[in-house]
C-alpha positions as CSV (number, residue, x, y, z in Angstrom):
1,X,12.1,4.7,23.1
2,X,10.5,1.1,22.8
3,X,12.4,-1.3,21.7
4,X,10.7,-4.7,19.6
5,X,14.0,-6.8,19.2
6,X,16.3,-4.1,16.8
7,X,13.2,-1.7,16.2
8,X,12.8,1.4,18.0
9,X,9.5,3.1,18.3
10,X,9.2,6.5,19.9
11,X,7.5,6.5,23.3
12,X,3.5,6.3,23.0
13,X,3.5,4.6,19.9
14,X,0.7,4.9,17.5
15,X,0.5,1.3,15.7
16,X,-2.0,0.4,12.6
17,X,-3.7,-2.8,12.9
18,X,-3.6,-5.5,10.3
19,X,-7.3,-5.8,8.9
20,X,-8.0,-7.8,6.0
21,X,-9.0,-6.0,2.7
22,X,-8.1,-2.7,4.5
23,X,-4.5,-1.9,5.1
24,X,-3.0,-2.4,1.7
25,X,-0.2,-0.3,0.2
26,X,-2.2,2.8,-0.6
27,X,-3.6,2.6,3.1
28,X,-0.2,2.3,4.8
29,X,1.0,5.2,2.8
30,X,-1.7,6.8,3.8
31,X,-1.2,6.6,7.3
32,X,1.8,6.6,7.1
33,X,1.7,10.2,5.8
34,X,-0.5,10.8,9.2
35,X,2.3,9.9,11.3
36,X,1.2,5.6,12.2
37,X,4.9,4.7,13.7
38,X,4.4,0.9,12.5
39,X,2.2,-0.4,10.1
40,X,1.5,-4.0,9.2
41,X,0.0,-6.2,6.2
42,X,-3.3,-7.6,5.7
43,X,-3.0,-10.9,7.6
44,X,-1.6,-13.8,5.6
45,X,-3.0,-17.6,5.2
46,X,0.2,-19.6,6.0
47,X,-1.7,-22.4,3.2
48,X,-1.9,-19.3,1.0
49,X,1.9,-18.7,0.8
50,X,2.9,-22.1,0.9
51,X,0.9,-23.4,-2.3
52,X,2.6,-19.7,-4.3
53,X,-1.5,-18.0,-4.1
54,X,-1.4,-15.0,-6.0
55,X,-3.3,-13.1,-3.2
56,X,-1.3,-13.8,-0.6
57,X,1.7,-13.5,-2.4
58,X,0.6,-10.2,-3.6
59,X,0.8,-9.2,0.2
60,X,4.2,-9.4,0.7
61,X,5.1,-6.8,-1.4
62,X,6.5,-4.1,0.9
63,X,8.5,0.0,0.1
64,X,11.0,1.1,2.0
65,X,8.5,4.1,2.7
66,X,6.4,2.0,5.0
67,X,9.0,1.2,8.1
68,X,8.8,-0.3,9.9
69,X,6.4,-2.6,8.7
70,X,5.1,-6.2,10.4
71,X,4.0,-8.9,8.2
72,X,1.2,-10.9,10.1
73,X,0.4,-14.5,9.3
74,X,-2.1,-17.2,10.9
75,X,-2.4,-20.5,10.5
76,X,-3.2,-24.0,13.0
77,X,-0.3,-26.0,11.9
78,X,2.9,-25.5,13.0
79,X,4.6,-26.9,9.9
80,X,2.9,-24.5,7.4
81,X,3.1,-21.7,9.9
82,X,7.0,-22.5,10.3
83,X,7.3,-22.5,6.5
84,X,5.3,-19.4,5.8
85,X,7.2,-17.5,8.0
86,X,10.2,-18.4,6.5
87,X,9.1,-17.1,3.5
88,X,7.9,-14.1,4.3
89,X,10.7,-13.4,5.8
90,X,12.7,-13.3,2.1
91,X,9.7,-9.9,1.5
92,X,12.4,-8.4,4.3
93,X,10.2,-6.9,6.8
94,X,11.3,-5.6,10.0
95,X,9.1,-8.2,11.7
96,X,7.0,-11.0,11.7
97,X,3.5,-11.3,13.8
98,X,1.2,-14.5,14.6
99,X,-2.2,-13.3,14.3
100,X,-3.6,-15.5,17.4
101,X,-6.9,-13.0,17.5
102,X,-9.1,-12.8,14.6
103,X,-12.6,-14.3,15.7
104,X,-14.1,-15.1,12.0
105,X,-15.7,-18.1,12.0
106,X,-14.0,-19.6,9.3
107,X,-10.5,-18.9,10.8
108,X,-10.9,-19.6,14.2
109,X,-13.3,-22.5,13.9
110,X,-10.6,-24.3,12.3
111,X,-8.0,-23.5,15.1
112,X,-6.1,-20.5,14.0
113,X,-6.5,-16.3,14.9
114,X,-8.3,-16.6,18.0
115,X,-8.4,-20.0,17.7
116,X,-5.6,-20.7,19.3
117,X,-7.2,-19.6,22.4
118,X,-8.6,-23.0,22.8
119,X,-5.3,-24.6,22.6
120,X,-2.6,-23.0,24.5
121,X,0.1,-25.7,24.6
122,X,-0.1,-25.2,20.8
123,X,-0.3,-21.7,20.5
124,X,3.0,-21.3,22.7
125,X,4.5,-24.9,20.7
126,X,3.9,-23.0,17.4
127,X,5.1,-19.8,19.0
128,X,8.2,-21.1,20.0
129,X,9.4,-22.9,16.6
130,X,8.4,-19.4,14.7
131,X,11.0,-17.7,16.9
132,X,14.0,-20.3,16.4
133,X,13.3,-20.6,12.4
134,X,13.7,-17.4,11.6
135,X,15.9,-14.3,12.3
136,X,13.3,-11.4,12.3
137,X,11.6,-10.4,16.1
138,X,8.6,-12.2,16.2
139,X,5.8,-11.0,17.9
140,X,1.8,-12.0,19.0
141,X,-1.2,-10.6,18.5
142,X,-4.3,-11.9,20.5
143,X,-7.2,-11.9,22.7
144,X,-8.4,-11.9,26.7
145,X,-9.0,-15.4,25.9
146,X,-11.7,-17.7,23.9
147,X,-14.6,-16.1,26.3
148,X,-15.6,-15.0,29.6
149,X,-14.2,-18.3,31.7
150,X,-11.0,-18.4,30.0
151,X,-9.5,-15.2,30.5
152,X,-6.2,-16.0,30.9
153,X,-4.2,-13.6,29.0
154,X,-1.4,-13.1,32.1
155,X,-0.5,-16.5,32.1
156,X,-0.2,-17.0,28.3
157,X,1.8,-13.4,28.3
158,X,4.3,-15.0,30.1
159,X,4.7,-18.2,28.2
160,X,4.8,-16.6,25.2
161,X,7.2,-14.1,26.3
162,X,9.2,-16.8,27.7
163,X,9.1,-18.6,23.9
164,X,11.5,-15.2,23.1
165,X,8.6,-13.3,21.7
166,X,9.7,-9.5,21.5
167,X,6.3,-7.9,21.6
168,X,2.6,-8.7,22.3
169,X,-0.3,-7.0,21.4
170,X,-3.9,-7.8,23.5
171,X,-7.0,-7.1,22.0
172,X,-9.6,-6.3,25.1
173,X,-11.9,-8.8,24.1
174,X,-12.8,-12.4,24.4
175,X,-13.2,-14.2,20.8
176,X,-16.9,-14.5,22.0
177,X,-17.4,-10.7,22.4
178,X,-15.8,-10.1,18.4
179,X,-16.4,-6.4,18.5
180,X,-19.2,-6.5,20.5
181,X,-19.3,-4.6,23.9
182,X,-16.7,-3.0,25.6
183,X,-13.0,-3.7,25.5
184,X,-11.9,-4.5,28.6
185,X,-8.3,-3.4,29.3
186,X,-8.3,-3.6,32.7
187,X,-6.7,-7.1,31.8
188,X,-4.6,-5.4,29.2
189,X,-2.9,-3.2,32.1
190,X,-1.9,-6.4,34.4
191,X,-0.3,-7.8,31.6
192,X,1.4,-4.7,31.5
193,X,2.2,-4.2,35.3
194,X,3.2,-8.1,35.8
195,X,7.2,-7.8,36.6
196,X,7.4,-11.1,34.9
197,X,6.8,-8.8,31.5
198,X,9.7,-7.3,29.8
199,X,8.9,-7.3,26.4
200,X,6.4,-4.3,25.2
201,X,2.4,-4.3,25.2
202,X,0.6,-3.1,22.8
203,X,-2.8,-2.4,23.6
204,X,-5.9,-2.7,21.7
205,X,-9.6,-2.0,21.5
206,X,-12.1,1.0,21.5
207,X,-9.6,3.7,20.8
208,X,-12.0,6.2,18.8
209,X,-10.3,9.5,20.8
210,X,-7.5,11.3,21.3
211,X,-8.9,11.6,24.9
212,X,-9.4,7.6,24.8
213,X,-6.1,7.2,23.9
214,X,-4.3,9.4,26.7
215,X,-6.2,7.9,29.0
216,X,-5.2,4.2,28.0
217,X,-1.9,5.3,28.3
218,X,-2.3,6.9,31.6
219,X,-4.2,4.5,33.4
220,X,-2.6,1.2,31.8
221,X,0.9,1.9,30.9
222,X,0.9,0.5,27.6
223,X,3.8,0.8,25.7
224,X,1.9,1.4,22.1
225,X,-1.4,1.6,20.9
226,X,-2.7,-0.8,18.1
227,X,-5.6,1.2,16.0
228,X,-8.1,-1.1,14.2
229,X,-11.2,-0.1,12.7
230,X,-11.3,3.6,13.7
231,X,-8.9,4.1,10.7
232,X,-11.1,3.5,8.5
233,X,-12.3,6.6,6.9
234,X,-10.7,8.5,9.1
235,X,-6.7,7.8,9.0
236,X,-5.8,10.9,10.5
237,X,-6.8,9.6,13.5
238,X,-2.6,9.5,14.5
239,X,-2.0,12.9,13.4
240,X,-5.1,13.4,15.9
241,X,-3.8,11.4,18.6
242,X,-0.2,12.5,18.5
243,X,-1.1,16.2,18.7
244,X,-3.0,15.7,21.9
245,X,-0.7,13.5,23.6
246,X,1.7,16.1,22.8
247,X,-0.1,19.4,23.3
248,X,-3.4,18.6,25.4
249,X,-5.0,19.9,22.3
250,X,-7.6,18.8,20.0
251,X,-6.6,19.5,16.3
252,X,-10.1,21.2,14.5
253,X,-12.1,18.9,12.5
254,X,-11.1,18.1,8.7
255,X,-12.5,19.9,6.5
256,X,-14.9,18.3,3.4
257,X,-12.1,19.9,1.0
258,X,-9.3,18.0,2.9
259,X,-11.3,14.4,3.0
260,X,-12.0,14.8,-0.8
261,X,-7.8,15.6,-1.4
262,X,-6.8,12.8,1.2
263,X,-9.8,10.2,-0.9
264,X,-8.2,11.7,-4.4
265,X,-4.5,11.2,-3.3
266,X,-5.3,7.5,-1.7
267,X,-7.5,6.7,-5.2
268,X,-4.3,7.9,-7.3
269,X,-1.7,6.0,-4.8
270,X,-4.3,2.4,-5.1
271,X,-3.9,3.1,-9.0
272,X,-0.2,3.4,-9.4
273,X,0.5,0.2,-6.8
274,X,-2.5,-2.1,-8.3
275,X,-4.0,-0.8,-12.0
276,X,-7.1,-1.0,-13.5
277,X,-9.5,-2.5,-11.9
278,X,-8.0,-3.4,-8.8
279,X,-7.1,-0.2,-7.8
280,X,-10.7,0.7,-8.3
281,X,-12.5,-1.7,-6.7
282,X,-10.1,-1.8,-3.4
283,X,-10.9,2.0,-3.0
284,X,-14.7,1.5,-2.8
285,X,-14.3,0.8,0.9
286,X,-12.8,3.9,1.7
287,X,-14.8,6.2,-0.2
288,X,-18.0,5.0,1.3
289,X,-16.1,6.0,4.4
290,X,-14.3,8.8,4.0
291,X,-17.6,10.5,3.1
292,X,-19.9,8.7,6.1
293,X,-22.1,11.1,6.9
294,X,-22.9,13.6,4.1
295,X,-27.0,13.9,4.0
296,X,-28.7,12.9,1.1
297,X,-25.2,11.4,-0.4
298,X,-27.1,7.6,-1.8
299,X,-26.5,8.9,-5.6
300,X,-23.1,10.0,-5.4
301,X,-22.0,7.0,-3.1
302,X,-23.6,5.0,-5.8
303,X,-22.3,6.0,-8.1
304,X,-18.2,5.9,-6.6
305,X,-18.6,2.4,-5.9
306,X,-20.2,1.1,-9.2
307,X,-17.9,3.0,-11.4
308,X,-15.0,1.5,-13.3
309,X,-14.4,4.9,-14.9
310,X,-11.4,6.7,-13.5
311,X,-12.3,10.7,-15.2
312,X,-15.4,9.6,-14.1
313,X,-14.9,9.0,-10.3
314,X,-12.4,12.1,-10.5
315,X,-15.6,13.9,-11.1
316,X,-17.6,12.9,-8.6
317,X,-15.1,13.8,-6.1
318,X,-15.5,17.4,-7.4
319,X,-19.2,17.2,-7.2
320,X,-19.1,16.1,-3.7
321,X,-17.4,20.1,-2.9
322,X,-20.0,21.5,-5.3
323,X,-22.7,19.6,-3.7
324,X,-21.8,20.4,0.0
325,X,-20.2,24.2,-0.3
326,X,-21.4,24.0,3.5
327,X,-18.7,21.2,4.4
């Protein structure tokens, strides 16, 4: 078992990534249902809590289906970050993670996410008064480091470890790179292998595979795996995962019938948590994906993501199994 302060994660864990405007209730449930042993929020602007925004505030709402579940928050000062973790710790979830790796501009320009790359005595200052305000496990999320000539993701491991973090979770790619390239996890696996480390890693970057994730596993000795943006439109990648790293066997491919039940279910699930529209328009994302692929598909896609009619997109996800019988 792993153990991230008083949760316990089954060996190889299979973790869902926090990703803005992508996992939301109906999303977590989602994987959830496809066996993701930990799921978190969409990340959280410290600001955002602190002055009662609706959005963010809207975030924190959390079912006991979802456990374990991380709330992640970013932020540059420590004061607001202190504060904000303080009250999302009142939403009660099992944990509470810095995000010290997004690379948007607009975030890390300004010192948070990745930002804190720049500014390690910060990062682990901020770090360290997260930890002693509040009484969940904290953990980190980051980076390699800001680019190329600052990789120094052992070092800050350890200092952030030290700071009574009780697990990271390494990104294999500079804040440079974004998603560009190759993650590197070579770096990933020291940070694994140091015996200074006691606390988990969780690694992350470029699992698309069951066969990429076994071999991550094998050849770095991760503790977890943190899946991003290969969820998207295709959730069942855990269920995927967790069959070959059990049986050395690839599951067969979903069928058209089962994406359309899986979109349907997801649609119905984003309706009950968020009404009319929300729950419409936060679904568009996912049906353009869940249905990637399909030739000739421009009209019905069109038409799924315009629509505020719910009978109406009910239809069209019928139409897609008339239209491709072949599926």
């Amino acid at each position: 078992m792993i153990q991230i302060g008083n949760i316990q994660l089954r060996d190889k864990a299979l973790l869902l990534a926090p990703m803005e405007d992508v996992t939301d209730p109906s999303f977590r449930f989602i994987c959830k249902h496809f066996g993701a042993d930990m799921v978190y929020t969409e990340f959280i602007p410290s600001d955002g809590l602190i002055r009662d925004a609706k959005k963010s505030l809207k975030k924190l709402e959390l079912s006991e289906s979802e456990r374990p579940i991380g709330i992640q928050l970013y932020g540059h000062l420590i004061e607001s970050m202190v504060e904000a973790a303080k009250i999302a710790e009142e939403a009660k979830p099992d944990l509470i993670d810095i995000n010290f790796g997004c690379p948007v501009k607009k975030i890390a320009n300004r010192g948070a996410g990745a930002g804190m790359l720049c500014n390690i005595p910060l990062m682990v200052e901020m770090t360290k008064a997260i930890v002693e305000a509040v009484n969940l496990p904290v953990t980190v999320k980051t980076r390699l480091g800001w680019d190329d000539s600052s990789k120094h993701i052992v070092e800050i491991a350890e200092k952030l470890q030290d700071v009574g973090i009780k697990a990271l979770t390494i990104h294999g790619r500079t804040r440079a790179q974004f998603y560009k390239g190759n993650a590197d996890w070579t770096l990933i696996g020291e940070v694994k292998n140091n015996p200074r480390m006691k606390i988990p890693v969780i690694g992350n970057g470029d699992i698309i595979t069951p066969q990429a994730a076994l071999d991550a596993f094998n050849s770095y000795g991760v503790d977890g795996i943190m899946i991003g943006r290969a969820t998207v439109g295709r959730p069942w990648i855990f269920r995927e995962i967790r069959h070959f790293l059990d049986t050395g066997e690839l599951l067969p491919a979903m069928t058209l019938k089962e994406k359309v039940d899986l979109a349907r279910l997801q649609f119905r699930k984003s309706l009950e948590i968020k009404g009319i529209p929300r729950g419409i328009f936060e679904m568009r994302r996912h049906f353009i994906n869940y249905f990637k692929g399909l030739p000739d598909f421009r009209d019905i896609r069109m038409k799924l993501v315009t629509t505020l009619d719910i009978e109406e997109i009910e239809k069209l996800l019928d139409l897609i199994l008339i239209t491709y019988p072949q599926y």
